[in-house]
MIKEVEX-454806 format. One record per atom (N, C-alpha, C): x, y negated, z; chain; residue number from 1. Coordinates in Angstrom, 3 decimals, m for minus. Each point is the difference from the previous one (the first is absolute). Layout:
(node (X, Y, Z), A, NUM);
...
// end
This chain:
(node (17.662, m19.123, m9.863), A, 1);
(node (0.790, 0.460, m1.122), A, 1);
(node (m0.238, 1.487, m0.200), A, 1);
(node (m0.290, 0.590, m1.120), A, 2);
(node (m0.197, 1.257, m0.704), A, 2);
(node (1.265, 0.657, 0.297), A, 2);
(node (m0.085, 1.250, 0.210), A, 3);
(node (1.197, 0.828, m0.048), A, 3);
(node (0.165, 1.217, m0.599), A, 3);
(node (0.504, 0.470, m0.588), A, 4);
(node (0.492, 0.645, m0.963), A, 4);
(node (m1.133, 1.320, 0.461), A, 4);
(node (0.479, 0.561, 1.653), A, 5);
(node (m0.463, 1.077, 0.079), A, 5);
(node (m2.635, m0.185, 0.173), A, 5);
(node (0.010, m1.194, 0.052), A, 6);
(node (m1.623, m0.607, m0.177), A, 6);
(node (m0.302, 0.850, m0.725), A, 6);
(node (m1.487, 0.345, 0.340), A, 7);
(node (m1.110, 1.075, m1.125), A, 7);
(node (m0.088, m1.150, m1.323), A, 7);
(node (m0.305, 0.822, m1.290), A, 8);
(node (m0.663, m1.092, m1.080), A, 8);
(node (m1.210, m1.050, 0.397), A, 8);
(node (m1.012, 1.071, 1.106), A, 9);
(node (m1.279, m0.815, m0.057), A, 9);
(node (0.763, m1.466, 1.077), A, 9);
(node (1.046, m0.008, 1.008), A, 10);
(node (0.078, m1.412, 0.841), A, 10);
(node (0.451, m0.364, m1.356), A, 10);
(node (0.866, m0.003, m0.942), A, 11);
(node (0.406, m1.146, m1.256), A, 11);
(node (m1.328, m0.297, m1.030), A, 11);
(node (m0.987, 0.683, 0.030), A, 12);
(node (m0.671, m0.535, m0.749), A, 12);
(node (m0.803, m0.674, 0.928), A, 12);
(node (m0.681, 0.286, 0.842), A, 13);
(node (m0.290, m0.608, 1.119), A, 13);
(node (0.534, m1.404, m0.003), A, 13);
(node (0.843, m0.428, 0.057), A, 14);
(node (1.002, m1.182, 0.236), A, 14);
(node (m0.217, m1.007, m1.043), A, 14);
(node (0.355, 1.015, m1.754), A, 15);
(node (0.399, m0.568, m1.034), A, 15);
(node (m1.869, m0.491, m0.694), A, 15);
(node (m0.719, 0.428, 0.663), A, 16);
(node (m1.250, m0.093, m0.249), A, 16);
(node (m0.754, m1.324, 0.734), A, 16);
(node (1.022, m0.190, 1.360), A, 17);
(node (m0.175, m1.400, 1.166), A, 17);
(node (0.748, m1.194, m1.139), A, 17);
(node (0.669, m0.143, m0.903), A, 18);
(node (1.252, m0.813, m0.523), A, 18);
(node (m0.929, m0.493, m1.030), A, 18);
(node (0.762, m1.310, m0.534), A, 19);
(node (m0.710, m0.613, m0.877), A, 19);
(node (0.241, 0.473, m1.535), A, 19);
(node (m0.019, 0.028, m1.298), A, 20);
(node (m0.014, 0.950, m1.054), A, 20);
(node (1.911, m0.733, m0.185), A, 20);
(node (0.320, m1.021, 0.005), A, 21);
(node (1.223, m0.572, m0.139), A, 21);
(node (1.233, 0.733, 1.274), A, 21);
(node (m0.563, 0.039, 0.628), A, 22);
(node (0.757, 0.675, 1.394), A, 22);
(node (0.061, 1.428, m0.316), A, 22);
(node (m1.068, 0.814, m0.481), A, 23);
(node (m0.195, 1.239, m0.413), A, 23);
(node (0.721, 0.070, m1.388), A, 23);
(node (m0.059, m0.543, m0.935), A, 24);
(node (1.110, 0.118, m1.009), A, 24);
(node (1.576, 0.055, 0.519), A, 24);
(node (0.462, m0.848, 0.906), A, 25);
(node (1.040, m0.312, m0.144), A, 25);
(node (0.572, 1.225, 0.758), A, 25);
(node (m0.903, 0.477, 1.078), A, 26);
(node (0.243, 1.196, 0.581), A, 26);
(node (0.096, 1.000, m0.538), A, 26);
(node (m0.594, 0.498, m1.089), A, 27);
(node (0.047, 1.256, m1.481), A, 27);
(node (0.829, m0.314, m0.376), A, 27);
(node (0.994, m1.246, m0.705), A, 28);
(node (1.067, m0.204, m0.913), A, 28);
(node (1.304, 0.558, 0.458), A, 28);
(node (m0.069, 0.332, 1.830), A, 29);
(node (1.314, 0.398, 0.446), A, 29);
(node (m0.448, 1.399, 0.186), A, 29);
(node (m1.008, 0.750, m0.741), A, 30);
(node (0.094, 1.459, 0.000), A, 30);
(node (0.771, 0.490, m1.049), A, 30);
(node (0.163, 1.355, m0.145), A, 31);
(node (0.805, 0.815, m1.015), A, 31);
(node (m1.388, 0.120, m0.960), A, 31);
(node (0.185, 0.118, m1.204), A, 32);
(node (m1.606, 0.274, m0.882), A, 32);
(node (m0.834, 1.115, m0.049), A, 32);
(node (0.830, 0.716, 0.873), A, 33);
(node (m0.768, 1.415, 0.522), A, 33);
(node (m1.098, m0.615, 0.889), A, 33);
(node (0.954, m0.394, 1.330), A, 34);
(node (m1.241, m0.505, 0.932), A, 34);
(node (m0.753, m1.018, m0.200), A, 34);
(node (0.351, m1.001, m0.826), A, 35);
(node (m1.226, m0.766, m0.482), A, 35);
(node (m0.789, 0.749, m0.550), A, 35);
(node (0.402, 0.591, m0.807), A, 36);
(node (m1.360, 0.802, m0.615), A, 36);
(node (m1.122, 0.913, 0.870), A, 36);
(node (1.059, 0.353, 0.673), A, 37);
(node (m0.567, 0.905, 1.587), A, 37);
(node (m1.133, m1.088, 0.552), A, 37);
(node (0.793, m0.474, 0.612), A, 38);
(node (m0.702, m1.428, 0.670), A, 38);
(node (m1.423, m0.388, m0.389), A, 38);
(node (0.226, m0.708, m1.292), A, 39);
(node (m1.036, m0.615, m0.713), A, 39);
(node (m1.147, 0.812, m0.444), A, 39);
(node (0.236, 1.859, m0.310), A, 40);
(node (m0.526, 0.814, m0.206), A, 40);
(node (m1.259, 0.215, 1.306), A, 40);
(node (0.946, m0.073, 0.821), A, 41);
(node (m0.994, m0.536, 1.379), A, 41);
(node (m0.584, m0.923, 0.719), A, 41);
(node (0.421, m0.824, m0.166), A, 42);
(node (m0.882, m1.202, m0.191), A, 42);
(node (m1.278, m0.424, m0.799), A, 42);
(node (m0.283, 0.596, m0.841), A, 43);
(node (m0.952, m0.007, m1.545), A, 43);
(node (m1.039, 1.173, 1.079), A, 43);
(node (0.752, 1.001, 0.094), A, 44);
(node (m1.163, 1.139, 0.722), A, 44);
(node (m0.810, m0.633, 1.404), A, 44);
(node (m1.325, 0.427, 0.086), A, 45);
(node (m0.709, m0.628, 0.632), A, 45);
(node (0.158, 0.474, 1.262), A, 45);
(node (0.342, m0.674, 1.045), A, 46);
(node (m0.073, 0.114, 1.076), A, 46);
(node (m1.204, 1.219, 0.909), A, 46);
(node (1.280, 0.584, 0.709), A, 47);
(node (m1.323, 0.952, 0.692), A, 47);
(node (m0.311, m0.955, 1.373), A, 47);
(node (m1.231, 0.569, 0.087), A, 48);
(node (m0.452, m1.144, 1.260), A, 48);
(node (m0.236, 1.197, 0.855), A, 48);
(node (0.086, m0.117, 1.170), A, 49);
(node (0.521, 0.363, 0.936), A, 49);
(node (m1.765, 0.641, 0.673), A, 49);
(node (m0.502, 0.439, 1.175), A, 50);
(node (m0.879, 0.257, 0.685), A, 50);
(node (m0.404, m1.290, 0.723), A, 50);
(node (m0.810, m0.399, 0.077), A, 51);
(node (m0.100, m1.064, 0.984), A, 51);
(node (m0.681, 0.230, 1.453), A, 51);
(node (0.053, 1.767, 0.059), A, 52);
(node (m0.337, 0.555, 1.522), A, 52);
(node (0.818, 1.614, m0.375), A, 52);
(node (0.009, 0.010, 1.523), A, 53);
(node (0.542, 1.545, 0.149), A, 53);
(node (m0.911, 1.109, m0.514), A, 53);
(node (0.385, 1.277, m0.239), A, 54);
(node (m0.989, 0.662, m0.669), A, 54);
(node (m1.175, 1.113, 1.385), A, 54);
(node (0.585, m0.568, 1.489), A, 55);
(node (m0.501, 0.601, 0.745), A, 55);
(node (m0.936, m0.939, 0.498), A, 55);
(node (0.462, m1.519, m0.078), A, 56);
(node (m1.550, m0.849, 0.618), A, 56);
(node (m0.865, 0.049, m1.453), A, 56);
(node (m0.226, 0.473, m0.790), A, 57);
(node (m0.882, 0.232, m1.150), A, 57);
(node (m0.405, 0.729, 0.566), A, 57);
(node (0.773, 1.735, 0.443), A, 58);
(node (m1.217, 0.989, 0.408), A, 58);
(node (m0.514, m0.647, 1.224), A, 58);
(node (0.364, m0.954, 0.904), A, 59);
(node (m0.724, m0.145, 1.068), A, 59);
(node (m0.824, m0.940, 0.096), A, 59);
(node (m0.396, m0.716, m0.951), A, 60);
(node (m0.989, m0.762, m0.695), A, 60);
(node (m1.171, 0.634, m0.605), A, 60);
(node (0.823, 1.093, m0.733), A, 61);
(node (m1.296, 1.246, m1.011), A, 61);
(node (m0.727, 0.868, 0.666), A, 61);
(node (0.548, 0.064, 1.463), A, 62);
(node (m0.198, 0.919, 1.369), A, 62);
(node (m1.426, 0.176, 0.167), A, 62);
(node (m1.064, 0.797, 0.148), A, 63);
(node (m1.216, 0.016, m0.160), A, 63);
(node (m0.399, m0.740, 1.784), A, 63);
(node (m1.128, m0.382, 0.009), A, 64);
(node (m0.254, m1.120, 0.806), A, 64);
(node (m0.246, 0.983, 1.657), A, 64);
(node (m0.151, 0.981, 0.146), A, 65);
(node (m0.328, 0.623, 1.063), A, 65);
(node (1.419, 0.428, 0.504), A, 65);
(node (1.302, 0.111, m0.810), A, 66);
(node (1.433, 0.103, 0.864), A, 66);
(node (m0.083, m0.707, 0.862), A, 66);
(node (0.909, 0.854, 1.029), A, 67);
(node (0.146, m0.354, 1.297), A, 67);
(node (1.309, m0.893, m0.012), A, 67);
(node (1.103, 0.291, m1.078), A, 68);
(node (1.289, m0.567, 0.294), A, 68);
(node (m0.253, m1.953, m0.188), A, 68);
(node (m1.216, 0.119, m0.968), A, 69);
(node (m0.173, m1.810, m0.425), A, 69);
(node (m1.251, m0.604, m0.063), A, 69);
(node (0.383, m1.133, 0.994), A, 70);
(node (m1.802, m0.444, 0.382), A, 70);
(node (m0.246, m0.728, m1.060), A, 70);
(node (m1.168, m0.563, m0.125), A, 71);
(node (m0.620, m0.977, m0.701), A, 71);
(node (0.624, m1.143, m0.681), A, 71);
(node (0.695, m0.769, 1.387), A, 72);
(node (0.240, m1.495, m0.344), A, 72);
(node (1.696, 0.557, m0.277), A, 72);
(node (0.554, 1.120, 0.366), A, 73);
(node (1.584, 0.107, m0.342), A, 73);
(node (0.337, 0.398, m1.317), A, 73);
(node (m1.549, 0.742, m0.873), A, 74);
(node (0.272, m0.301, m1.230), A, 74);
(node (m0.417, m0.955, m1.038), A, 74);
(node (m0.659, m0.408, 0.988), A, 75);
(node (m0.138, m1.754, m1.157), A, 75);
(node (1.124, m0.766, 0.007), A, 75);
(node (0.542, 0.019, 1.141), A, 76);
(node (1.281, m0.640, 0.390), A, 76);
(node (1.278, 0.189, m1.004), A, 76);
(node (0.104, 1.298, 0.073), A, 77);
(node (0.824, 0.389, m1.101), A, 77);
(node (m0.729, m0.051, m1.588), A, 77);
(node (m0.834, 0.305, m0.188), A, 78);
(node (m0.988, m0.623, m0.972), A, 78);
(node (0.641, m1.167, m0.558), A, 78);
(node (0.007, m0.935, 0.885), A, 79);
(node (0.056, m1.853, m0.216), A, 79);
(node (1.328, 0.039, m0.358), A, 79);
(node (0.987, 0.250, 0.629), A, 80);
(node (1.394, m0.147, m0.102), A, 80);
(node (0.313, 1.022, m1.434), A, 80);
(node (m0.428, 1.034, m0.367), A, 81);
(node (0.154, 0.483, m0.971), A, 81);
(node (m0.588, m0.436, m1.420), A, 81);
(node (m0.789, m0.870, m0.003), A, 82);
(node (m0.864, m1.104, m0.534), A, 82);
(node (m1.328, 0.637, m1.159), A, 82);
(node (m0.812, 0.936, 0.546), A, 83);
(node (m1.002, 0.747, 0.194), A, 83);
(node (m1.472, m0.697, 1.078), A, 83);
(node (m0.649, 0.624, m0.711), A, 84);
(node (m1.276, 0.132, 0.934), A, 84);
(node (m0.585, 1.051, m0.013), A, 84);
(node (m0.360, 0.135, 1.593), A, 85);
(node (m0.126, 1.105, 0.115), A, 85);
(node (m1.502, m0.464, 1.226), A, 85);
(node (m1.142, 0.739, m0.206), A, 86);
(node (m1.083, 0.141, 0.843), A, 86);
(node (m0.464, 0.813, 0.208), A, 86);
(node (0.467, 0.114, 1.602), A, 87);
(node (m0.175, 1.530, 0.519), A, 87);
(node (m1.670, m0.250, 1.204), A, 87);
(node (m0.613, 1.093, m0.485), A, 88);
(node (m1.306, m0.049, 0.542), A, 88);
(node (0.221, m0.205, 1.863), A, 88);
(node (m0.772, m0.294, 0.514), A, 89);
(node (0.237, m0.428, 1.600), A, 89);
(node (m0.581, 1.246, 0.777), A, 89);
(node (0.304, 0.685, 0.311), A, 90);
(node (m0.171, 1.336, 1.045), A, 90);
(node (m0.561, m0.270, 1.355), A, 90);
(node (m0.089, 0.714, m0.002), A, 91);
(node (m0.701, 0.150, 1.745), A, 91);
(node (1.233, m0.634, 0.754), A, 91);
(node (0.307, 0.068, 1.255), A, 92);
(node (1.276, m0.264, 1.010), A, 92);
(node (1.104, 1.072, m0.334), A, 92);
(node (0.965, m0.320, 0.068), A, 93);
(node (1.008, 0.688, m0.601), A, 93);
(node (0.247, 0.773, 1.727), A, 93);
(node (0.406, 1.290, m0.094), A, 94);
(node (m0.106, 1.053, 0.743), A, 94);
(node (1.608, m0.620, 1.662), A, 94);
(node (m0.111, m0.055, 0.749), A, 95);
(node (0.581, m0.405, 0.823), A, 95);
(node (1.192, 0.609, 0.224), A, 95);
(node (0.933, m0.708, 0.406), A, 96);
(node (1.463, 0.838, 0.006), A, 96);
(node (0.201, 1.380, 1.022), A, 96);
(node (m0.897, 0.297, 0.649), A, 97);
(node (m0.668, 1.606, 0.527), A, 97);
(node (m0.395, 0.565, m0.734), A, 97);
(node (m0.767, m0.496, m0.845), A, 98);
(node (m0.853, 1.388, m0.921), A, 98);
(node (0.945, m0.065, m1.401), A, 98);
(node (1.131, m0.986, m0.047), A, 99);
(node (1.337, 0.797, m1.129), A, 99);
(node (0.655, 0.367, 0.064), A, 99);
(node (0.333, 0.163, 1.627), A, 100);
(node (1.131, 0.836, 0.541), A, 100);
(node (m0.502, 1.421, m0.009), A, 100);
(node (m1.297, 0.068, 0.790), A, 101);
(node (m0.779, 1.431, m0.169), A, 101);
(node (0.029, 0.394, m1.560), A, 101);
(node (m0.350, m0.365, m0.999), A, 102);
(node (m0.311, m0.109, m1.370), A, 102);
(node (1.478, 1.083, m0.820), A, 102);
(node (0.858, m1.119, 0.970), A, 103);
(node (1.580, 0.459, m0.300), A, 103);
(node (0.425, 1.025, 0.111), A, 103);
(node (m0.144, 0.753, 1.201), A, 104);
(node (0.432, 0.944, 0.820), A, 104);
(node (m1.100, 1.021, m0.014), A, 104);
(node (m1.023, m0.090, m0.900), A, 105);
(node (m0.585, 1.296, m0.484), A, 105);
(node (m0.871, 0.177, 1.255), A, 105);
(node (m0.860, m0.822, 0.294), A, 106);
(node (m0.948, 0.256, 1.147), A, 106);
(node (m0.716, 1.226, m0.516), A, 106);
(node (m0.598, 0.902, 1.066), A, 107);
(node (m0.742, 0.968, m0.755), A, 107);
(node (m1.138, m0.031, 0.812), A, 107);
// end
């Protein structure tokens, strides 16, 4: 059940799940302000949302020699973000000694 204090987008959300008879009958018990409100929003096109975070994008766009993301962890996220992505195959990726040194500013 909707409650008074609900954002607009969970009621349209909702009134958008309902069948057009269910959705009428639900507008008829508004005041004609908020129907108009309502329906005013309903007609406007839906914003669609991101369908990934805007930080596994940069870590997807990440140039292929970063150290923070291997190969197969950005295809991975690649796949799930529903992208392709083909990242060239490198030599052996540097051993967890030589990124700790790497880290800590070997000189």
């Amino acid at each position: 059940m909707l409650l008074a204090e609900d954002p607009l987008d969970l009621l349209l959300d909702r009134l958008r799940a309902l069948s057009p008879g269910d959705r009428r009958a639900v507008l008829a018990r508004l005041s004609p302000a908020e129907r108009r409100r309502v329906e005013a929003a309903l007609r406007a096109p839906a914003e669609t949302a991101p369908t990934h975070a805007e930080d596994i994008a940069a870590r997807i766009a990440a140039p292929a020699g970063d150290p923070a993301m291997t190969a197969a962890g950005r295809e991975a996220l690649a796949r799930v973000a529903g992208r392709t992505v083909t990242s060239p195959v490198a030599g052996p990726a540097p051993s967890l000694f030589g990124r700790l040194g790497g880290a800590m500013g070997r000189r």
